[in-house]
Backbone bond lengths (Angstrom), bond angles and torsions (degrees), N, CA, C in turn:
res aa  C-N    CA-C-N  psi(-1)  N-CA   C-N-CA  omega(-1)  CA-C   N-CA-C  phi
1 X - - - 1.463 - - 1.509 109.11 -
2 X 1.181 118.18 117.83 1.513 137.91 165.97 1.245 115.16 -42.00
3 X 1.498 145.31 136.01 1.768 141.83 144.85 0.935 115.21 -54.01
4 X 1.344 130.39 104.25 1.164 132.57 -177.66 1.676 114.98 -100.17
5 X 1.598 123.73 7.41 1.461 150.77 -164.69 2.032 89.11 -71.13
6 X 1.168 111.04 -55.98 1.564 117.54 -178.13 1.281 124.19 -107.31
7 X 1.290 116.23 17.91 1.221 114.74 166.10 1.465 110.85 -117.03
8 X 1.984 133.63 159.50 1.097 126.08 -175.58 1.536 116.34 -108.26
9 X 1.259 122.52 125.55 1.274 132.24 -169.32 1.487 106.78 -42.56
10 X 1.577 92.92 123.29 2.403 82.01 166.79 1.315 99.76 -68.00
11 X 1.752 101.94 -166.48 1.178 115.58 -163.54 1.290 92.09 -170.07
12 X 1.599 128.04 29.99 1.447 122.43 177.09 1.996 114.23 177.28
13 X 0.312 132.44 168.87 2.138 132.11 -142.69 1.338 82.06 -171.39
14 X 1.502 92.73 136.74 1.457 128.59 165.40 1.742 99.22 -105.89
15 X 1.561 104.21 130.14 1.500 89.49 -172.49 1.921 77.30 -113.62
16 X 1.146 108.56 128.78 1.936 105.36 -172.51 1.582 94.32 -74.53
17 X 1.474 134.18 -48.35 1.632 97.62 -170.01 1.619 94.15 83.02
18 X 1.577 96.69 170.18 1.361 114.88 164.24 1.855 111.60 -70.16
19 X 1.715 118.67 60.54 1.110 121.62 168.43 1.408 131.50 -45.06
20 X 2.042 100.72 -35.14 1.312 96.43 -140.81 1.766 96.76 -91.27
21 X 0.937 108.39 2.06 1.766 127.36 172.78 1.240 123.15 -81.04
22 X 1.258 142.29 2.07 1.140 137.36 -159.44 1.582 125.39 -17.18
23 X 1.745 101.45 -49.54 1.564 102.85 -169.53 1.555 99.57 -56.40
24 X 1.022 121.31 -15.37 1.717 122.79 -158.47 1.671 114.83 -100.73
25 X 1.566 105.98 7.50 1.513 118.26 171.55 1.555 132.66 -38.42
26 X 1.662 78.15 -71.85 1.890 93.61 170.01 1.688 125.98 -60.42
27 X 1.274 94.37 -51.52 1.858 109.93 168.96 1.693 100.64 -57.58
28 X 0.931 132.82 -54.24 1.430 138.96 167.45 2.171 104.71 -39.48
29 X 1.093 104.87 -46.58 0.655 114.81 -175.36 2.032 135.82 -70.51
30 X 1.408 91.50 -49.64 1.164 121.08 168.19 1.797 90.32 -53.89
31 X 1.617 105.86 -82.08 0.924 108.21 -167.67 1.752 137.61 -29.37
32 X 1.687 104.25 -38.38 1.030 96.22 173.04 1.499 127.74 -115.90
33 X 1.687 108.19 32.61 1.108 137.96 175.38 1.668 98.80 -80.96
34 X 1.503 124.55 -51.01 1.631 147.76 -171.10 2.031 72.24 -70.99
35 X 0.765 139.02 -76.93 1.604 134.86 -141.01 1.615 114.24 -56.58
36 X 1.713 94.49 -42.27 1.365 117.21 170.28 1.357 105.00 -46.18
37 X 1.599 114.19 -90.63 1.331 136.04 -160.93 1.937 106.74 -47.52
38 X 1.245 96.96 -41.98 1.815 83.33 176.61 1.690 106.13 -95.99
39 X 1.433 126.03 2.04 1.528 96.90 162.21 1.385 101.88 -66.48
40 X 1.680 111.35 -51.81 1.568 104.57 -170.63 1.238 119.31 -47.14
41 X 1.460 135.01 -57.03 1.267 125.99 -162.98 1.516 98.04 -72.68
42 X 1.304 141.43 -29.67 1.231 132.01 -170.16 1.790 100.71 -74.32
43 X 0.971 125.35 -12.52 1.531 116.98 170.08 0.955 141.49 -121.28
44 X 1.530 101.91 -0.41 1.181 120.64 158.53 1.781 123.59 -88.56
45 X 1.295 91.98 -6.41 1.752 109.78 -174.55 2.149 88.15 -88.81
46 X 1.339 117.96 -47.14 1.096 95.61 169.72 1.708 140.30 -74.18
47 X 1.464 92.82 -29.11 1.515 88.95 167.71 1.555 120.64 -53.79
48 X 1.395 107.57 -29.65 1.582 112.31 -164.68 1.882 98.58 -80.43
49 X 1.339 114.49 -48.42 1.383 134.06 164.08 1.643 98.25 -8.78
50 X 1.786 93.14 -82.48 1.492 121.24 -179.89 1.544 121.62 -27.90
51 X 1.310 85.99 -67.68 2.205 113.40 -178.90 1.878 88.10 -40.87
52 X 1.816 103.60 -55.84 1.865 77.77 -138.31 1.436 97.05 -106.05
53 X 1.168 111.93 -5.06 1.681 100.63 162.27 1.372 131.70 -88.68
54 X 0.993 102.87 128.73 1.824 113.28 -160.86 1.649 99.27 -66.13
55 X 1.562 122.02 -56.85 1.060 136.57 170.20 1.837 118.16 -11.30
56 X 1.515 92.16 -45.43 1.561 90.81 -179.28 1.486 118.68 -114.06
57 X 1.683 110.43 79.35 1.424 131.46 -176.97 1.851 102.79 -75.15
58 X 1.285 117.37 -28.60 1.613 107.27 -163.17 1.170 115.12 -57.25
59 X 1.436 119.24 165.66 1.572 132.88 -170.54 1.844 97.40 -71.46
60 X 1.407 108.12 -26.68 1.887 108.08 -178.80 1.624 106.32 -75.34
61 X 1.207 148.29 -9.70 0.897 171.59 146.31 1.569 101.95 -47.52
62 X 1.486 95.62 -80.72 1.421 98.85 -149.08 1.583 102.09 -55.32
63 X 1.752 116.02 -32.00 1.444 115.69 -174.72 1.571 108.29 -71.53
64 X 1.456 107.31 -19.43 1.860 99.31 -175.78 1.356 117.34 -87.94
65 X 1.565 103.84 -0.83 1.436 114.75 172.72 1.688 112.56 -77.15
66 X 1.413 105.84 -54.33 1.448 129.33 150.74 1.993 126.00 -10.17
67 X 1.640 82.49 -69.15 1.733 100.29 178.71 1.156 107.19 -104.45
68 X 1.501 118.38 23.12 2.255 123.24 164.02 2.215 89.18 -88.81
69 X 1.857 98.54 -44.18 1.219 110.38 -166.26 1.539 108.38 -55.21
70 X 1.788 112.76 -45.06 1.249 116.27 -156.57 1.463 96.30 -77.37
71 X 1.457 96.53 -39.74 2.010 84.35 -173.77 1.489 134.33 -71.83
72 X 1.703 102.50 -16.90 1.483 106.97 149.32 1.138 155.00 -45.66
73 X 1.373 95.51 -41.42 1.689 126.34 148.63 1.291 128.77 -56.64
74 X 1.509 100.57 -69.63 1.428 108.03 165.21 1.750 114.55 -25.64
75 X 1.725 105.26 -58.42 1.557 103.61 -150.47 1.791 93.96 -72.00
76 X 1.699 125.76 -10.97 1.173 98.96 -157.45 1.294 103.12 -98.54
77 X 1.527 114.12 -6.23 1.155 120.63 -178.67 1.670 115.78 -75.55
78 X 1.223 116.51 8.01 1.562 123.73 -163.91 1.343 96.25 -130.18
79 X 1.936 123.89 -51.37 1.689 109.40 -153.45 1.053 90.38 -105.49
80 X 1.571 144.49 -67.88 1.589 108.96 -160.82 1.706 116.58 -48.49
81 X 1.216 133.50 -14.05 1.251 116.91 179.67 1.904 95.94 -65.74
82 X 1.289 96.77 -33.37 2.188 102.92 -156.00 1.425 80.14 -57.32
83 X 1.263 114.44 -59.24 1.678 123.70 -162.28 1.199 126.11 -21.97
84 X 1.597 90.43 -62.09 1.511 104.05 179.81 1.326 108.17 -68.01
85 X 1.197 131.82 -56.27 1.371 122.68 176.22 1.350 131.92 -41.62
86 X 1.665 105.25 -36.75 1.683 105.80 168.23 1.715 109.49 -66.12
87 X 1.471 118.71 -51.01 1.539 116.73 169.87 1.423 105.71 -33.08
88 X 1.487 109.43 -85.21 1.650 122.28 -140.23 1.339 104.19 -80.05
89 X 1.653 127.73 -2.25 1.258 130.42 -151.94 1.713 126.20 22.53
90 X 1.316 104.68 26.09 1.610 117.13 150.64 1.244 125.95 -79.07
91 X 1.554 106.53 95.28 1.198 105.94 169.37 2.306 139.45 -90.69
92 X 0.957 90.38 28.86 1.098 114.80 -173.06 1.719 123.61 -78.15
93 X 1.014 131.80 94.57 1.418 138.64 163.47 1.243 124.60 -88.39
94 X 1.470 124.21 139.12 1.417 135.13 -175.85 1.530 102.77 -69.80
95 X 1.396 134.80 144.39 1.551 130.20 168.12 1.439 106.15 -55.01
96 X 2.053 129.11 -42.29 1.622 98.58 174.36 1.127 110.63 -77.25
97 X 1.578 126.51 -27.88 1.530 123.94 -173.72 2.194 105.43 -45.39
98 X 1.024 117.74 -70.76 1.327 130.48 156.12 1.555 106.70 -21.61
99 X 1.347 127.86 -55.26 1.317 131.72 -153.13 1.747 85.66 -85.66
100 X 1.044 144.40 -28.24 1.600 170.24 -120.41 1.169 84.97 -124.68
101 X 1.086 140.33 -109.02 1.530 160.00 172.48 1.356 108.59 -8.96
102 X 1.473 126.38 -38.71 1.560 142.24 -139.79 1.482 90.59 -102.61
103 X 1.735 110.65 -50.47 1.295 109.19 175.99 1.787 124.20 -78.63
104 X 0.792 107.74 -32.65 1.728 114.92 168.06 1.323 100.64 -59.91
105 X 1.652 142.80 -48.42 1.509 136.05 -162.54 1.066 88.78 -83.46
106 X 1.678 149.47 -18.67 1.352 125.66 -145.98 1.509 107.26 -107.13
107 X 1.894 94.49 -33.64 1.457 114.59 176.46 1.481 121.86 -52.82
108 X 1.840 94.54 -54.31 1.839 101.51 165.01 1.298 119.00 -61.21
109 X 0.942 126.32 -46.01 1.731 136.89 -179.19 1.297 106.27 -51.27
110 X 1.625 138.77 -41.29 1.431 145.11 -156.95 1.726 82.29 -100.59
111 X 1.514 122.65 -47.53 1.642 87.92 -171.64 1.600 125.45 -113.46
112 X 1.512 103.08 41.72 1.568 145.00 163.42 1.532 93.61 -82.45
113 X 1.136 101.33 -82.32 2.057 99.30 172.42 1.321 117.41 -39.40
114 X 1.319 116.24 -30.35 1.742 116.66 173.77 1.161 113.26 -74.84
115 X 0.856 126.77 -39.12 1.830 143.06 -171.71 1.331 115.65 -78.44
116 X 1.794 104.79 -47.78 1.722 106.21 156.39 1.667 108.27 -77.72
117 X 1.000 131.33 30.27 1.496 98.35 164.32 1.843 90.85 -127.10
118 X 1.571 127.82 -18.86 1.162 120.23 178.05 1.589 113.60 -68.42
119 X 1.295 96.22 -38.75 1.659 107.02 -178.00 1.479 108.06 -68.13
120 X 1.134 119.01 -3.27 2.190 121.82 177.70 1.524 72.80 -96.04
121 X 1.116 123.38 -75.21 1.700 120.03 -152.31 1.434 110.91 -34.41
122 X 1.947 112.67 -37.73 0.993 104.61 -159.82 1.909 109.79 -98.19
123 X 1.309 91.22 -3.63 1.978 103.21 159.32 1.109 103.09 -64.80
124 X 1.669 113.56 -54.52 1.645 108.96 -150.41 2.004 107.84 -72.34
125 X 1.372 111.86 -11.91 1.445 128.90 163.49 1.094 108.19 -52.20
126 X 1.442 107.75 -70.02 1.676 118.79 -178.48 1.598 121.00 -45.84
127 X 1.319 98.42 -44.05 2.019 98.51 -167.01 1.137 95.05 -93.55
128 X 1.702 127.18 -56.01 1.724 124.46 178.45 0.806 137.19 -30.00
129 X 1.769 107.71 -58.38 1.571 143.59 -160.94 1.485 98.06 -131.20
130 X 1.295 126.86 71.03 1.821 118.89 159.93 1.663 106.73 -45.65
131 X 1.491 97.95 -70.63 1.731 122.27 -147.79 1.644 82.27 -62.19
132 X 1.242 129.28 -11.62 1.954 92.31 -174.10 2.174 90.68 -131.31
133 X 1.227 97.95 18.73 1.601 93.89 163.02 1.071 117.16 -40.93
134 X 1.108 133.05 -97.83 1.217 142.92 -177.54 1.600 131.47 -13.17
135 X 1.600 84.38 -57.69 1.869 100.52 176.04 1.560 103.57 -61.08
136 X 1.825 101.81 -57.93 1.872 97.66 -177.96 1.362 131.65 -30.56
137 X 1.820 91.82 -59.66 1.681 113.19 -169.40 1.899 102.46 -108.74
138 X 1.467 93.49 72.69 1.491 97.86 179.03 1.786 103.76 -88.68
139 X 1.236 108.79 169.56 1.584 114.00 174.43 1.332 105.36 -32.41
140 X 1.846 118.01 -63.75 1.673 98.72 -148.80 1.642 98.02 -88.16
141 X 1.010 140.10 4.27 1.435 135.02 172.20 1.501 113.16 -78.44
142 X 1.879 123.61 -41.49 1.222 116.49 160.48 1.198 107.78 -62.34
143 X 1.339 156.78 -21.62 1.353 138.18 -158.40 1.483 99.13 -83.48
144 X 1.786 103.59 -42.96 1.632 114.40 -175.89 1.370 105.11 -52.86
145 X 1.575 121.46 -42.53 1.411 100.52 -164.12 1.641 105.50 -95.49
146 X 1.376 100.95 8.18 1.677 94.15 172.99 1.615 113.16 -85.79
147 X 1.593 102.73 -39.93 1.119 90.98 175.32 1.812 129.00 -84.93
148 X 1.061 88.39 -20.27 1.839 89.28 163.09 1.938 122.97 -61.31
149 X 1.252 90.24 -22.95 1.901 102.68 176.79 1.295 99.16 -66.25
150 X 1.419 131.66 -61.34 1.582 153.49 -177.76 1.627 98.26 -44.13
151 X 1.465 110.82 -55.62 1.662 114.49 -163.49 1.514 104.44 -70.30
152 X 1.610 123.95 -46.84 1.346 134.87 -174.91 1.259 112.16 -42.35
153 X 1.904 92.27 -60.55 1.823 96.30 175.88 1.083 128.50 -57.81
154 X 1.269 118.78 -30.75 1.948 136.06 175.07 1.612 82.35 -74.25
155 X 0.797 155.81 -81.03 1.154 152.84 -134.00 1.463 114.86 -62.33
156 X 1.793 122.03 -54.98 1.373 136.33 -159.78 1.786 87.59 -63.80
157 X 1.159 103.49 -73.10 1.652 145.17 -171.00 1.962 98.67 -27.75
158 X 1.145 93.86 -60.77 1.517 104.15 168.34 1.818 138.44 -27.51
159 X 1.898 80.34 -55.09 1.593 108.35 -170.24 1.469 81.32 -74.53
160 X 1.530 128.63 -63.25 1.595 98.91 -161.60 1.934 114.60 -95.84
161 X 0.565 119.64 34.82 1.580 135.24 141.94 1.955 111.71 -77.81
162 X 1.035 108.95 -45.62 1.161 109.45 164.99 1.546 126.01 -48.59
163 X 1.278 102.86 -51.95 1.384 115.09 -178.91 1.086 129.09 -82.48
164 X 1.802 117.64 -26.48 1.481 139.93 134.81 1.550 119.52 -12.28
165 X 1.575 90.79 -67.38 1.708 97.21 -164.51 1.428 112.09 -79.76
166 X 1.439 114.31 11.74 1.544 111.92 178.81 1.125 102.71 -111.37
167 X 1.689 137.24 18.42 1.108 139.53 146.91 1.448 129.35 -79.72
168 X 1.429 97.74 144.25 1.734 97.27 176.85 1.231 116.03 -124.76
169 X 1.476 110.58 135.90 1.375 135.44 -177.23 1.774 124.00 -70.33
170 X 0.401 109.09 155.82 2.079 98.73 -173.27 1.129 115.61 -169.56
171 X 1.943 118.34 -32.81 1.279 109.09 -147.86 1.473 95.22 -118.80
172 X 1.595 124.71 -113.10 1.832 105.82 -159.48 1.639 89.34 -93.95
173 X 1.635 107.28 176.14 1.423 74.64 -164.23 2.434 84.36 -135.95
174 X 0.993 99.51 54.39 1.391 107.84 -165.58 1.537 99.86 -107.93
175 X 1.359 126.04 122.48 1.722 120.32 -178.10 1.753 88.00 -110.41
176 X 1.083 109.88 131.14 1.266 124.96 -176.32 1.347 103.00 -96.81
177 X 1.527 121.55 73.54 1.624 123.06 -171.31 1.569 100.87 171.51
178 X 1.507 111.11 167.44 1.632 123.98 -155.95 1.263 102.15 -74.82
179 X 1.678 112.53 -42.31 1.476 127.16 -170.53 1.802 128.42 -129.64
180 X 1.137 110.55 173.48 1.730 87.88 177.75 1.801 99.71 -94.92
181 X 1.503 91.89 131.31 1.354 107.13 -172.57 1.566 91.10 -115.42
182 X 1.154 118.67 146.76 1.527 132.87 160.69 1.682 122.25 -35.90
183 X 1.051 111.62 -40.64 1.470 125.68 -173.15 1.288 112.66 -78.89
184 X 1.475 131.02 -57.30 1.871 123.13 159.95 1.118 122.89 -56.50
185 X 1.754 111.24 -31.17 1.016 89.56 169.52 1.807 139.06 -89.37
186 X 1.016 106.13 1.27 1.968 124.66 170.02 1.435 80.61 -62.08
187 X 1.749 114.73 -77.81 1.572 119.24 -148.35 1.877 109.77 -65.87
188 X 1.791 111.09 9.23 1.713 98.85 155.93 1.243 119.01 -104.68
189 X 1.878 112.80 1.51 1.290 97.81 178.02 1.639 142.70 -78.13
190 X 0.735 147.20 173.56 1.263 135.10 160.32 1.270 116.25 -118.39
191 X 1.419 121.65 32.47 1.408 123.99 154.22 1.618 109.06 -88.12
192 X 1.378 121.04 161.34 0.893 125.11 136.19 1.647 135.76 -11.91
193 X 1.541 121.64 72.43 1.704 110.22 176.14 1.363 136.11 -71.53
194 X 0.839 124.83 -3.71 1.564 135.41 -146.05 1.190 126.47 -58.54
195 X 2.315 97.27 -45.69 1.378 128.63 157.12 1.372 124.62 -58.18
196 X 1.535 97.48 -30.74 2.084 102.66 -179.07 1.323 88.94 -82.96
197 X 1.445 132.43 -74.47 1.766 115.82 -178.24 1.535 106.02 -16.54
198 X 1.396 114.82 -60.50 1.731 101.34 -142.91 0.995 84.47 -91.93
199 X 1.550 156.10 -4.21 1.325 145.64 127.42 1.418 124.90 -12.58
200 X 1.145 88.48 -75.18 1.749 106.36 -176.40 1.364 115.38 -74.55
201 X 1.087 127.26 -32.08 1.900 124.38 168.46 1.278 116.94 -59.71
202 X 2.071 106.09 -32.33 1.910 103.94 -176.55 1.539 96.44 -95.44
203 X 1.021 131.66 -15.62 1.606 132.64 173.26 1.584 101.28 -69.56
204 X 1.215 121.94 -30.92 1.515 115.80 -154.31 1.737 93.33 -93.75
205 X 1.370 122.22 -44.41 1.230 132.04 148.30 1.201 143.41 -16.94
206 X 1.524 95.67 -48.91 1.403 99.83 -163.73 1.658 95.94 -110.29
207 X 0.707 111.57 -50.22 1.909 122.68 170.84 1.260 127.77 -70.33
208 X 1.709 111.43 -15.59 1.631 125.80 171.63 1.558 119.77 -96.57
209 X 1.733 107.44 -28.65 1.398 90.62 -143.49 1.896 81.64 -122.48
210 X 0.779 116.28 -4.16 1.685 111.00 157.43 1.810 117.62 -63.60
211 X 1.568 99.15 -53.69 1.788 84.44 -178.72 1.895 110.08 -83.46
212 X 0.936 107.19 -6.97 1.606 100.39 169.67 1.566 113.07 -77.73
213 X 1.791 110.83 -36.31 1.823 111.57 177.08 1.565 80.76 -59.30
214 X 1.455 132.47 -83.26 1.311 123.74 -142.53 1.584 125.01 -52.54
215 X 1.568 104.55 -6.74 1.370 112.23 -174.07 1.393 116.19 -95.89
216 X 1.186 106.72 -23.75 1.611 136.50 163.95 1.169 102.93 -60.06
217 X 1.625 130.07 -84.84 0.983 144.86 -154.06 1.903 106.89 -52.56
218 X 1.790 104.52 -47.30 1.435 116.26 174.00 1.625 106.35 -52.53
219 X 1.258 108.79 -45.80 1.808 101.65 -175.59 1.279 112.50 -59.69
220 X 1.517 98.08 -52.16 1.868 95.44 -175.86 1.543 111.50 -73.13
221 X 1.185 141.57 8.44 1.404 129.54 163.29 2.199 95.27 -103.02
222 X 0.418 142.13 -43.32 1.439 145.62 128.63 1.642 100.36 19.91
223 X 1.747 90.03 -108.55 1.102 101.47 -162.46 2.312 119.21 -60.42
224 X 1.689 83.75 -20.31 1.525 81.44 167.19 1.343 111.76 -55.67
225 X 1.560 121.18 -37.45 1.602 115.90 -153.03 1.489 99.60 -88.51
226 X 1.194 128.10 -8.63 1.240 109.43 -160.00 1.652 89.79 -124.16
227 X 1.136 128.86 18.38 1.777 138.74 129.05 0.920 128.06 -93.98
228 X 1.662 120.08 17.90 1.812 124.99 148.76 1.428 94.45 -95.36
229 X 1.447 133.97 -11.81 1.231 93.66 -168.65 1.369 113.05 -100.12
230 X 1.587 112.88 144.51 1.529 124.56 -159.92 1.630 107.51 -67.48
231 X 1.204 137.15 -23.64 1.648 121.16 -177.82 1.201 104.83 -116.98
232 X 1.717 94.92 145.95 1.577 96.16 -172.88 1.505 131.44 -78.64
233 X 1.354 92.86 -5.33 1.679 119.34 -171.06 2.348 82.58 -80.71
234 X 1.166 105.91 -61.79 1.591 116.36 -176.88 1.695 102.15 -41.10
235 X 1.451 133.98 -46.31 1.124 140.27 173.51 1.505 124.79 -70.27
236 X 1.308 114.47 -47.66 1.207 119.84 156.01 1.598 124.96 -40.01
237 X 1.097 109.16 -48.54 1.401 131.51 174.85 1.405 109.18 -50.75
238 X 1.260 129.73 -82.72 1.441 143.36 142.61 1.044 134.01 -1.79
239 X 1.174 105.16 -56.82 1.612 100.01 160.05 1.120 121.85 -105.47
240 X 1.387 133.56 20.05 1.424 128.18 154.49 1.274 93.83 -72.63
241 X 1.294 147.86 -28.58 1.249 131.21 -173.89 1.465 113.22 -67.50
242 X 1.061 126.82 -15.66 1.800 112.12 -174.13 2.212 86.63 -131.06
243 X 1.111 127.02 -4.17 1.332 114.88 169.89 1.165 100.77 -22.65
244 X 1.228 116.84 -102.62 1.668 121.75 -179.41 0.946 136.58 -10.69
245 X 1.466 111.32 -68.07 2.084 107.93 168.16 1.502 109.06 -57.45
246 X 1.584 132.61 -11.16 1.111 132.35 173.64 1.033 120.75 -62.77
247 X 1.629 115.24 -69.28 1.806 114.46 155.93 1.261 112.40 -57.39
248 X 0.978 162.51 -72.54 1.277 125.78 -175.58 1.629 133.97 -49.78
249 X 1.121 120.80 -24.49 1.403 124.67 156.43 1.861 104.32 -55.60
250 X 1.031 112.71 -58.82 1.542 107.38 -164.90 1.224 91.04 -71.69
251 X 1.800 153.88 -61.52 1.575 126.48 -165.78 1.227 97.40 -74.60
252 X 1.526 151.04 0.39 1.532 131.96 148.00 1.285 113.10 -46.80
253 X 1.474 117.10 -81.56 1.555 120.53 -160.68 0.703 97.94 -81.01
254 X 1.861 153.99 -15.51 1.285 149.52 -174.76 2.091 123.28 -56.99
255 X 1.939 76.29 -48.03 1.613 75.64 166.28 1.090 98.34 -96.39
256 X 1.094 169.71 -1.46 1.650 160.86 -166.45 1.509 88.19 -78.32
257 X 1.316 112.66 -69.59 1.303 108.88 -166.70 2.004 116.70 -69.15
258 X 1.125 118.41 -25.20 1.658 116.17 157.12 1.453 100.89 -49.30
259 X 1.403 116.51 -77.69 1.574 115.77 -176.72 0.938 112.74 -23.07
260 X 1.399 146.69 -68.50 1.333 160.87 -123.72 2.003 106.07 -111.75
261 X 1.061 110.41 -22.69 1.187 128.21 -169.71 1.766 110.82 -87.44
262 X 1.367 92.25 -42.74 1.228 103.91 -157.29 1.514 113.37 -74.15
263 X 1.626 114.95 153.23 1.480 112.76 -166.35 1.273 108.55 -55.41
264 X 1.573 124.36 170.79 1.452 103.89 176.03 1.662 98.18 -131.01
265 X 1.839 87.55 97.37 1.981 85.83 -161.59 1.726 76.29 -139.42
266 X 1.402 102.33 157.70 1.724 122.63 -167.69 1.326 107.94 -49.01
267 X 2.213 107.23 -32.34 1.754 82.71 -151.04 1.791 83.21 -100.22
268 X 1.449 105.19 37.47 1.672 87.14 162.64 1.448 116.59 -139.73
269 X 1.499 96.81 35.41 1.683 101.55 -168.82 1.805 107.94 -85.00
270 X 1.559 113.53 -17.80 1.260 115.54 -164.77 1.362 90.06 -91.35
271 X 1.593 138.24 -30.92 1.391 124.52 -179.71 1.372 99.96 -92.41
272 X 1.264 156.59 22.89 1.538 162.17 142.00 1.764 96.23 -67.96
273 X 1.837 118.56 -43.20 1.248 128.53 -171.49 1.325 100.93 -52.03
274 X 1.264 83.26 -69.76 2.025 110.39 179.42 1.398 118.81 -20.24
275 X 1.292 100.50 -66.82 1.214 125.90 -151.82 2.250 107.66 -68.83
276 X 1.799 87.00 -55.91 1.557 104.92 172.75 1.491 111.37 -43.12
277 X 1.707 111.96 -34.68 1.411 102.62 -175.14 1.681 120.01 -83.63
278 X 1.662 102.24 21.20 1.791 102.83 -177.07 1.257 97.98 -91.00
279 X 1.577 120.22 -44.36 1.495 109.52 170.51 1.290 119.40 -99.05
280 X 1.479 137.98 36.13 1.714 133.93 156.82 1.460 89.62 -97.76
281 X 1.608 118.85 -55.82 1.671 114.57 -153.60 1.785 96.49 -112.38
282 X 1.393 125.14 -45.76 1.513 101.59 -163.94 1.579 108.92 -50.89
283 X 1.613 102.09 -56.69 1.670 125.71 -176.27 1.217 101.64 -13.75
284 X 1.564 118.41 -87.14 1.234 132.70 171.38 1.438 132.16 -35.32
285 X 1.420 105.65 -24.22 1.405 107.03 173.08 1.251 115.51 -88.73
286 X 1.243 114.87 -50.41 1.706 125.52 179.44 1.013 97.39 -53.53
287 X 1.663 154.00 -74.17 1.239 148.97 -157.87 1.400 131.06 -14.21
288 X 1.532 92.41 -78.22 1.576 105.95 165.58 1.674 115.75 -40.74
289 X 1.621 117.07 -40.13 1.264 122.48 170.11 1.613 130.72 -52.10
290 X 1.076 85.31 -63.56 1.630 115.25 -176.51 1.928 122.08 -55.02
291 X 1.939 98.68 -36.97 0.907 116.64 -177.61 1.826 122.27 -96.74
292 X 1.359 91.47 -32.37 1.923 104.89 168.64 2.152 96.62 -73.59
293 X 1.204 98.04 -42.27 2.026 82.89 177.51 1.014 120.15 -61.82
């Protein structure tokens, strides 16, 4: 822990971005200007889909209406900030702006995991349990677990924002990454971390690793049931029904967990870059794709 008694608190973060590229700004730019504009319309074309066609009453519906909503959010809370920065080459963020940003990506992100693990529950209803579908996953039980996904993420996200903003800044003040992530920013403070670590490991725990067991657990009773069944045309069938939330479950946590895994040494900070942007921007983009095919 740093002295922070003689030194003067910043009041602003350089988030570098793909800095070390310059020639690659505008193309950077363009590029994820096209990424922006069709996640949005691609999920916002389904939410609206959802709303006005009567046709699609099911509880899988109602949750993909849910995670069209979250990923809209999600994406805007990440690229128009990138945007501007690739334009204006200002890279500069306020410490709450950052603290702002950190909680909006973290909030959607925690109840994205809620939403993917209700939406396995509500496959594993469908293929497991036909004969008591209906009764299980009636109207007010999807609403319960939609809106409990929404509250969790507001909820986890909250507690360490709390603990965030009682840190103080002093020392260099450069986040070597696209967005403010929790992790550079502990390692610029010069307060005391110890409490935000053990913050964030039982938050990540307790609010992370429940809807990923249950999403797990839903696949593998899943895919057991639908390798008893004797025709292949009968299996095929079956699991075209949850294909979809499948890939997207696996490039969700797939890069989450590379990100998170990965060493944290210089010559692998630009593929940590890489990689983070499969679940802020691909996720969101593929969706609408993946799920209208």
């Amino acid at each position: 822990m740093a002295d922070c008694r003689n030194q003067t608190a910043i009041t602003e973060f350089f988030l570098l971005g793909f800095g070390d590229h310059p020639n690659l700004q505008i193309l950077l730019f363009l590029m994820f200007l096209v990424i922006y504009m069709a996640t949005m319309v691609g999920n916002i074309l389904i939410v609206v889909l959802i709303v006005a066609d009567q046709h699609l009453p099911s509880p899988m519906y109602f949750f993909l209406g849910n995670l069209s909503c979250v990923e809209t959010c999600y994406t805007s809370a990440i690229l128009p900030r990138m945007l501007a920065s690739l334009l204006t080459g200002d890279k500069t963020i306020s410490v709450s702006g950052c603290i702002t940003q950190l909680y909006f990506f973290g909030s959607l992100a925690g109840t994205e995991c809620y939403l993917l693990a209700a939406m396995s529950y509500d496959r594993y209803l469908a293929i497991c349990k036909p004969l008591h579908y209906s009764t299980l996953m009636n109207t007010r039980f999807s609403f319960q677990l939609a809106a409990g996904s929404w509250l969790n993420g507001l909820w986890a996200i909250t507690i360490l924002v709390l603990f965030l903003s009682q840190l103080i800044f002093c020392g260099p003040n450069e986040i070597d990454h696209l967005y403010c992530d929790p992790l550079p920013l502990i390692e610029l403070s010069c307060s005391d971390t110890h409490q935000v670590i053990l913050a964030d490991f039982i938050l990540a725990c307790v609010f992370t690793l429940p809807p990923f067991l249950l999403t797990l657990t839903s696949y593998m009773c899943i895919i057991a049931t639908i390798l008893r069944i004797p025709s292949t045309t009968g299996r095929q069938k079956a699991f075209s029904t949850c294909s979809s939330h499948l890939i997207v479950v696996t490039i969700f946590y797939g890069t989450i967990m590379i990100v998170y895994m990965l060493p944290k040494r210089d010559t692998l900070r630009d593929l940590n870059k890489v990689v983070s942007l499969c679940y802020t921007v691909l996720t969101p983009l593929v969706n609408p794709l993946i799920y209208s095919l």
